[in-house]
C-alpha positions as a Python dict, from the first residue, in 0.01 Angstrom:
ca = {
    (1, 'X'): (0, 0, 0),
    (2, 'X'): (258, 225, 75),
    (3, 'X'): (385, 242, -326),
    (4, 'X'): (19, 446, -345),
    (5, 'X'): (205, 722, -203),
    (6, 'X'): (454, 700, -527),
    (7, 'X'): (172, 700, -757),
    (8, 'X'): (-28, 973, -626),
    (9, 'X'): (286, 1169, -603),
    (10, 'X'): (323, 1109, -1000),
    (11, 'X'): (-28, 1227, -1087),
    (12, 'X'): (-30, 1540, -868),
    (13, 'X'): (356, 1630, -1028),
    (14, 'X'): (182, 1592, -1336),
    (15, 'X'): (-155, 1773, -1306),
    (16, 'X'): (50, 2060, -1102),
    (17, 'X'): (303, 2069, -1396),
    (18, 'X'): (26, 2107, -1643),
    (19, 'X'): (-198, 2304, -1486),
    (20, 'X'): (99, 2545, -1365),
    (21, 'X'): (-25, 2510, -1027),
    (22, 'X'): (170, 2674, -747),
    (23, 'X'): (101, 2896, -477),
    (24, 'X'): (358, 3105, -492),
    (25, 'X'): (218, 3243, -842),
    (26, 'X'): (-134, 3236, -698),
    (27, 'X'): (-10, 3433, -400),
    (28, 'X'): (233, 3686, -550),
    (29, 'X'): (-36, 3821, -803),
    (30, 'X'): (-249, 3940, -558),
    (31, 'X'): (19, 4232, -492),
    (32, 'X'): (202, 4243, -839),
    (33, 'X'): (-58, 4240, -1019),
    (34, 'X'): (-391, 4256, -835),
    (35, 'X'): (-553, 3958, -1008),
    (36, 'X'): (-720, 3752, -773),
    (37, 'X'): (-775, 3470, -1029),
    (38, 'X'): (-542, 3243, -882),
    (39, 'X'): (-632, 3289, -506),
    (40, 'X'): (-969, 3176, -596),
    (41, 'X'): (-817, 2853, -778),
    (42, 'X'): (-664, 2777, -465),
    (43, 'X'): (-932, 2823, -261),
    (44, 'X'): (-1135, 2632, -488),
    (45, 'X'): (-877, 2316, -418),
    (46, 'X'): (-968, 2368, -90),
    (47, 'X'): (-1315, 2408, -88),
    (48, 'X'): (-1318, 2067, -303),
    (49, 'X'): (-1125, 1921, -74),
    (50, 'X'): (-1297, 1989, 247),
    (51, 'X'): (-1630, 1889, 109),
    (52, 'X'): (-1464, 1556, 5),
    (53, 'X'): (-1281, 1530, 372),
    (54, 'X'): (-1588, 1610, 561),
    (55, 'X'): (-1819, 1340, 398),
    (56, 'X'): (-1549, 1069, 500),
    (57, 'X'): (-1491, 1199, 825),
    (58, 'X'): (-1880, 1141, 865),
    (59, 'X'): (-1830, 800, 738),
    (60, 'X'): (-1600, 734, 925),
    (61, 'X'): (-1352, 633, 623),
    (62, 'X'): (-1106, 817, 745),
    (63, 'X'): (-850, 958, 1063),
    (64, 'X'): (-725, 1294, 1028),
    (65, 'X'): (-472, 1502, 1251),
    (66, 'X'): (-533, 1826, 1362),
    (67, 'X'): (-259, 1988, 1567),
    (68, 'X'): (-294, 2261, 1868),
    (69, 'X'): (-141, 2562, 1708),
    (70, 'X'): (143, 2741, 1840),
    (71, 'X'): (24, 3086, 1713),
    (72, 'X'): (349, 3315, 1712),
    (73, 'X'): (539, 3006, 1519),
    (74, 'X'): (297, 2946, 1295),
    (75, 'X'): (252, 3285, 1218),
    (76, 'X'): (630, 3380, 1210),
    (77, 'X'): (761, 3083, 1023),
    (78, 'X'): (484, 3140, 754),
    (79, 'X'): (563, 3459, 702),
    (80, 'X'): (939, 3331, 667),
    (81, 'X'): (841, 3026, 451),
    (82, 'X'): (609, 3319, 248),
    (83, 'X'): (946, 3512, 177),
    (84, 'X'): (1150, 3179, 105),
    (85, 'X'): (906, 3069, -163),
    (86, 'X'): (969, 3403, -339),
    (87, 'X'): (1330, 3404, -372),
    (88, 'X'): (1283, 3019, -435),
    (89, 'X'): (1077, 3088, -715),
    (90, 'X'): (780, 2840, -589),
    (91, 'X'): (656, 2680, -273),
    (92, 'X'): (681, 2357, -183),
    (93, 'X'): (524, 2144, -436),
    (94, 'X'): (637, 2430, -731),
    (95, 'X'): (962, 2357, -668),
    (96, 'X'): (942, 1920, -658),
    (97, 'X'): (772, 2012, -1007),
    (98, 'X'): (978, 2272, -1145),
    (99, 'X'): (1279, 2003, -1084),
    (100, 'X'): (1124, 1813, -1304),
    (101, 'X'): (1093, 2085, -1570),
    (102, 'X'): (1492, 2100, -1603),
    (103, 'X'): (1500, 2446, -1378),
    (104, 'X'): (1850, 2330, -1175),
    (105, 'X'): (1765, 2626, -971),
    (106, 'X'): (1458, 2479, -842),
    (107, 'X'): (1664, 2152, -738),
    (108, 'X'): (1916, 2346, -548),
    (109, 'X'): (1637, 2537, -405),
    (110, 'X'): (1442, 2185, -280),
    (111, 'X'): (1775, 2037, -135),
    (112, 'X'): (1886, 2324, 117),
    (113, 'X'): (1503, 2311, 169),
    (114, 'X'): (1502, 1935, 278),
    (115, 'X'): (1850, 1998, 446),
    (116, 'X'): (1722, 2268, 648),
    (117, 'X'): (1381, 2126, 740),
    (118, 'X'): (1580, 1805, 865),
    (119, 'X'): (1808, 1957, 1067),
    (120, 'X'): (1533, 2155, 1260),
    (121, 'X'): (1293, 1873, 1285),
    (122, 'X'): (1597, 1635, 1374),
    (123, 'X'): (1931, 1802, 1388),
    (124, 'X'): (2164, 2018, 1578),
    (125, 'X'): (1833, 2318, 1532),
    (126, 'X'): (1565, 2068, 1677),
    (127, 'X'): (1602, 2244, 2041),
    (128, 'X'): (1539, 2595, 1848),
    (129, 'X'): (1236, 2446, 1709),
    (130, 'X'): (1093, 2279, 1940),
    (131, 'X'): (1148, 2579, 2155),
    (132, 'X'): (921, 2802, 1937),
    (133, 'X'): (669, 2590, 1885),
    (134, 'X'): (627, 2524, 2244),
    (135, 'X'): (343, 2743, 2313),
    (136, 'X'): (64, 2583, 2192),
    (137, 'X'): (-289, 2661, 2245),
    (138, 'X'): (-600, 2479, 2342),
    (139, 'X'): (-733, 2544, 2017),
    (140, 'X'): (-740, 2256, 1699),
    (141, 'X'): (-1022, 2326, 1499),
    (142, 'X'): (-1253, 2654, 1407),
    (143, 'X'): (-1565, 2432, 1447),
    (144, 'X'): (-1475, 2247, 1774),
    (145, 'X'): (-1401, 2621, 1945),
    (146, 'X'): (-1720, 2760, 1826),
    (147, 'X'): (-1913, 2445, 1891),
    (148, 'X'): (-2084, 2398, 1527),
    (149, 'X'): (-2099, 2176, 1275),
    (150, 'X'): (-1816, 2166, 1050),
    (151, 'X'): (-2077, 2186, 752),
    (152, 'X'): (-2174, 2511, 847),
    (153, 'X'): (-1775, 2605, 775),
    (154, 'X'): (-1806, 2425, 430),
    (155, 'X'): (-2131, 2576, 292),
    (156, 'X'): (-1963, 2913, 377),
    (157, 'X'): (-1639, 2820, 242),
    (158, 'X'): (-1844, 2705, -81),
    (159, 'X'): (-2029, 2993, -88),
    (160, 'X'): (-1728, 3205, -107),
    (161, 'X'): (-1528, 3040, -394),
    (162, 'X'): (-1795, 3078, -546),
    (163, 'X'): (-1919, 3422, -454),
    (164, 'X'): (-1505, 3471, -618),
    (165, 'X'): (-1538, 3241, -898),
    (166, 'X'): (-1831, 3471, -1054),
    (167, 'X'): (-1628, 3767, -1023),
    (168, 'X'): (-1372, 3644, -1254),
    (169, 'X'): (-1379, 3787, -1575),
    (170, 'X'): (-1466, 3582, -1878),
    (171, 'X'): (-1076, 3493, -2020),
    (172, 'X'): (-1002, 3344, -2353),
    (173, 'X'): (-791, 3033, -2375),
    (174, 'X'): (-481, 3089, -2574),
    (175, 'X'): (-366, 2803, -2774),
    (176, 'X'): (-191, 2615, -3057),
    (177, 'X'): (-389, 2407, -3291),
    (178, 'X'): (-329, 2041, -3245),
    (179, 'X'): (21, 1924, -3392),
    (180, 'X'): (-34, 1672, -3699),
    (181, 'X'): (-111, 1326, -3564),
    (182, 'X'): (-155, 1449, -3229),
    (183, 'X'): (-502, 1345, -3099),
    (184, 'X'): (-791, 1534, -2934),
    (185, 'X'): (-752, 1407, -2580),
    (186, 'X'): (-348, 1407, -2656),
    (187, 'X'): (-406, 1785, -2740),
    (188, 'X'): (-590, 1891, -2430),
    (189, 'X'): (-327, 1738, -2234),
    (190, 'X'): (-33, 1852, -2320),
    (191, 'X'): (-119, 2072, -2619),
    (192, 'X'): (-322, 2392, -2436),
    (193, 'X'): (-264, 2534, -2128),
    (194, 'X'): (-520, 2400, -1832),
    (195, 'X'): (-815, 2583, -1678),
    (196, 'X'): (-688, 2714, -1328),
    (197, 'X'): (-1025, 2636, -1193),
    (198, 'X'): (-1025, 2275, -1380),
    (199, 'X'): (-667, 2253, -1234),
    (200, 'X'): (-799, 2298, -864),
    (201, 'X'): (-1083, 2066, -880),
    (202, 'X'): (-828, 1821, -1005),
    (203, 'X'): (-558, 1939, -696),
    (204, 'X'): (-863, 1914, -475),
    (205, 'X'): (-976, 1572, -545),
    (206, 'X'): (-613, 1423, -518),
    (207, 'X'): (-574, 1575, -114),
    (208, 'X'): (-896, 1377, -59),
    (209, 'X'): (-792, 1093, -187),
    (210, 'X'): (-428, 1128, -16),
    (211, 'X'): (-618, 1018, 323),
    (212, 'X'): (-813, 717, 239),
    (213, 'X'): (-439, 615, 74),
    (214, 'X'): (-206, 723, 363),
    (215, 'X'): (-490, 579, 637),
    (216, 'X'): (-412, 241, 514),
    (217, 'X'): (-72, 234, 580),
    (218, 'X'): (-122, 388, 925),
    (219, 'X'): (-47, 728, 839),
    (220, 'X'): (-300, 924, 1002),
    (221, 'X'): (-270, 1268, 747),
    (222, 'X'): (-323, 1364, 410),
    (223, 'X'): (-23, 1518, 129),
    (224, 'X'): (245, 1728, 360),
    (225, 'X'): (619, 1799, 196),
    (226, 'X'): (770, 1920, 473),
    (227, 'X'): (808, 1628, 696),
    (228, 'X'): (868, 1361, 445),
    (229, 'X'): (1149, 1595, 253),
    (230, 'X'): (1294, 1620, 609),
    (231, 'X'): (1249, 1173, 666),
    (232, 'X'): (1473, 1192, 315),
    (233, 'X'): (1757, 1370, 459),
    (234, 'X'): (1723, 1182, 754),
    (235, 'X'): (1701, 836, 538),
    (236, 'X'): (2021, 921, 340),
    (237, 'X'): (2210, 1034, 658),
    (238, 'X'): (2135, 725, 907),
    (239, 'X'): (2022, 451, 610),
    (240, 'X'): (1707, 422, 885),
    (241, 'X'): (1435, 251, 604),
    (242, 'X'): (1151, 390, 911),
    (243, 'X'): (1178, 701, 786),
    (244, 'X'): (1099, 564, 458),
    (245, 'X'): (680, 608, 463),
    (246, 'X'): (403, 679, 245),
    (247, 'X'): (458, 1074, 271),
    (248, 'X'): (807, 1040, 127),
    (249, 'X'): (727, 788, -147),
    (250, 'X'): (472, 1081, -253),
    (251, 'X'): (723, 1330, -266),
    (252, 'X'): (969, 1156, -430),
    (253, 'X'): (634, 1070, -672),
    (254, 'X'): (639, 1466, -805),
    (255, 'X'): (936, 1491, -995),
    (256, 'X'): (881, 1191, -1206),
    (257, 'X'): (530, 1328, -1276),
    (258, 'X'): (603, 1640, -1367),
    (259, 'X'): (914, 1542, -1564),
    (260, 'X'): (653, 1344, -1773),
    (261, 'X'): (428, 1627, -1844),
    (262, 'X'): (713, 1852, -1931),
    (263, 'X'): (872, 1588, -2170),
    (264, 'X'): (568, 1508, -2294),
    (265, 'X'): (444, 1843, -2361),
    (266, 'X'): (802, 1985, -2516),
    (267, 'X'): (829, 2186, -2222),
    (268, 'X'): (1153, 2026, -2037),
    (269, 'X'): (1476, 2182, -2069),
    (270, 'X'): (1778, 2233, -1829),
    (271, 'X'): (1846, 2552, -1728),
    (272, 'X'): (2165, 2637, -1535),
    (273, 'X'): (2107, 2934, -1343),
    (274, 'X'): (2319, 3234, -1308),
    (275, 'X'): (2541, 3322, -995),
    (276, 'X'): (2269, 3547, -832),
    (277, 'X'): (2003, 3289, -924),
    (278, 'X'): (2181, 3031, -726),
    (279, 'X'): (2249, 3242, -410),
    (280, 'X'): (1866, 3311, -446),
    (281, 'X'): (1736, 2929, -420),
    (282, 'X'): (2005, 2881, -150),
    (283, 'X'): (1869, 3143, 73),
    (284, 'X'): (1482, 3082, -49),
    (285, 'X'): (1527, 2712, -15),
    (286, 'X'): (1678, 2778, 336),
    (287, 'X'): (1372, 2998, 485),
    (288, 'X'): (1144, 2774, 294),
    (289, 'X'): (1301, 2470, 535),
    (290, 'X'): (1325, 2669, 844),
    (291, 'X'): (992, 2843, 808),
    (292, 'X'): (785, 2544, 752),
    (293, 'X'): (961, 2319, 1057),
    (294, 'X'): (866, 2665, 1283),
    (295, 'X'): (519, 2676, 1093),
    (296, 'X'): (418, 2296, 1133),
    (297, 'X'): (380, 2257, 739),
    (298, 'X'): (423, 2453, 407),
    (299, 'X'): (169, 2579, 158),
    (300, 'X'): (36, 2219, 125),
    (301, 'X'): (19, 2090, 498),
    (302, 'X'): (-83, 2392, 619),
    (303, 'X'): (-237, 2648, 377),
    (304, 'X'): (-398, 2366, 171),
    (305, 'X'): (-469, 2032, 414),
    (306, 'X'): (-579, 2203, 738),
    (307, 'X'): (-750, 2487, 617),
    (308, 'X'): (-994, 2247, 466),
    (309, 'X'): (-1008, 2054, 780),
    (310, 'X'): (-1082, 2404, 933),
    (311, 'X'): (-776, 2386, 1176),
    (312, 'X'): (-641, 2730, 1303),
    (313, 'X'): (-305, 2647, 1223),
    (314, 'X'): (-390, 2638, 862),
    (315, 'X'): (-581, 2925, 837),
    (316, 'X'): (-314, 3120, 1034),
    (317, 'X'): (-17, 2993, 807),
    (318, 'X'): (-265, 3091, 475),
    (319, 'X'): (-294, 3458, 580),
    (320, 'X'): (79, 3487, 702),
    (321, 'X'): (284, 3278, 429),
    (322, 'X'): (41, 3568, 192),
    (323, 'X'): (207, 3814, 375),
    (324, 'X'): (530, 3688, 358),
    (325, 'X'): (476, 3669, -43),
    (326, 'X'): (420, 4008, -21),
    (327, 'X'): (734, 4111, 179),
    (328, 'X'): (900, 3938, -89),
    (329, 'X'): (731, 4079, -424),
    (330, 'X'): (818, 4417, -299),
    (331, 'X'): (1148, 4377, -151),
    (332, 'X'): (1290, 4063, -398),
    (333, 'X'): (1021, 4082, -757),
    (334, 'X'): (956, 4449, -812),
    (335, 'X'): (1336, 4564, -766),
    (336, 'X'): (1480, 4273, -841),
    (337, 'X'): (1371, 4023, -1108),
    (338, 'X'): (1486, 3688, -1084),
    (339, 'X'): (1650, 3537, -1406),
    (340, 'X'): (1489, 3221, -1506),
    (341, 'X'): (1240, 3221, -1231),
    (342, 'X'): (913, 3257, -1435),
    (343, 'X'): (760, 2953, -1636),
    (344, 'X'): (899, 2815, -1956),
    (345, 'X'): (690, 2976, -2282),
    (346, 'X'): (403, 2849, -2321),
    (347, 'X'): (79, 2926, -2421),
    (348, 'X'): (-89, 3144, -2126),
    (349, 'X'): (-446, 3204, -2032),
    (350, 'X'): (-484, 3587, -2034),
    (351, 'X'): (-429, 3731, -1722),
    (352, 'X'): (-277, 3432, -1574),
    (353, 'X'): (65, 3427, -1381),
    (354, 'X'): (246, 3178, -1263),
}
């Protein structure tokens, strides 16, 4: 069971690769560009996904872990993942699937990211963190403190995304025509750029479905990068095969995926980044490692897993890693452009950034 860890891993680095799915895009255009389009893709992943969660929770399918947050580290190591991700050039998952693009920035970016994460979840920084994420609350879940029913959370939630959905504009789909001998269904996968909302249904779906599939091998949690980049580090260092789990077969699953969907669509090539670039992804991939270990989770385990499951700590990380985007755009995008960190050319949907 545990090798469905490796396959969901290859079908999310895929559908994320196509769908040019990462949060870092959908976060920084809210303050480069004031497009909102993005945010409400994300939040429609989430919405998706807690609708999905909530009806196996009630059928008791699945077991789900919802952590006491520790509001001043979850709130400062967002905002320091938030920055991170900028000079990165993608979160979490963006840069697993960006490594599979060909961007060798984004692969020195992920492995000071797993390096750091490791040694403050396990290494000589584990007092440090531990320290600041001592002070945890009471508090788990939004619904539990106000003493509701978590469907009351959904149908708003729902009502929202969609509330943002029907304030997008209408946008054209820019694309080629099919290639000779390429067919239909051939075409709208790797031919024309994907819907950002069909993209997030897709993303949303998948983090259900990550439960049902880590439950079985007694994992009780749903996609996270964090942790199991960390159990890699920690796997190569002590040759432990415990840290070896279901999380870490699905990260290792992204790469492959996306490296498919890049090959496939003509849309891999390696590109060596220049000096500043790589002092960028060292010090991005850095805060994203230290920021997330603080913050309990990165844009998936936090801003995308527990905000559907309504938990404070992933509402708190959402709001915080968006400011820490925005500390970046100003301070690192709008003065400073980083060479080679914006997607390959391809076909875009008007008005989309990523």
């Amino acid at each position: 069971m545990i090798l469905t860890g490796l396959a969901l891993g290859i079908v999310l680095g895929f559908v994320m690769q196509r769908g040019r799915f990462c949060v870092t895009g959908a976060f920084r255009d809210v303050w480069l560009s004031r497009s909102t389009r993005w945010l409400t893709a994300f939040g429609l992943a989430i919405a998706v996904q807690a609708v999905l969660v909530q009806f196996l929770l009630s059928a008791g399918l699945i077991q789900v872990n919802v952590p006491q947050v520790a509001w001043l580290a979850v709130a400062g190591g967002s905002l320091l993942f938030g920055v991170g991700i900028v000079l990165a050039g993608g979160c979490a998952t963006g840069t697993y699937y960006r490594s599979g693009e060909g961007l060798i920035g984004s692969w020195i970016a992920l492995i000071f990211y797993a390096l750091l994460a490791s040694v403050m979840k396990y290494g000589a920084l584990q007092p440090f963190n531990d320290a600041a994420r001592s002070g945890k609350s009471e508090f788990t879940t939004i619904h539990d403190s106000l003493g509701i029913s978590p469907w009351i959370l959904v149908v708003v939630l729902v009502a929202v995304v969609a509330w943002g959905i029907t304030r997008q504009r209408t946008q054209r789909v820019a694309s080629l025509p099919p290639k000779p001998g390429r067919s239909a269904l051939a075409h709208r996968l790797f031919g024309k750029p994907w819907s950002p909302f069909a993209t997030a249904i897709v993303v949303g779906v998948l983090a259900a479905i990550a439960y049902p599939l880590s439950n079985a091998t007694g994992r009780a949690a749903g996609m996270g990068i964090t942790t199991p980049s960390a159990n890699i580090v920690q796997f190569l260092n002590t040759g432990d095969a415990a840290f070896v789990d279901w999380g870490v077969l699905f990260v290792l699953g992204l790469i492959p995926g996306s490296f498919i969907a890049a090959k496939l669509s003509g849309e891999f090539k390696l590109r060596v980044p220049d000096a500043s670039t790589t002092v960028r992804a060292i010090a991005g991939g850095s805060a994203m490692g230290v920021g997330a270990a603080i913050a309990g989770g990165c844009t998936i385990g936090n801003s995308l897993v527990q905000t559907a499951l309504f938990g404070y700590q992933g509402w708190v990380a959402f709001v915080f890693t968006l400011l820490g985007v925005g500390i970046g755009a100003r301070y690192f995008i709008q003065t400073h452009r980083r060479a080679g960190a914006e997607p390959v050319a391809v076909p875009q949907r008007v008005g989309a950034s990523n």
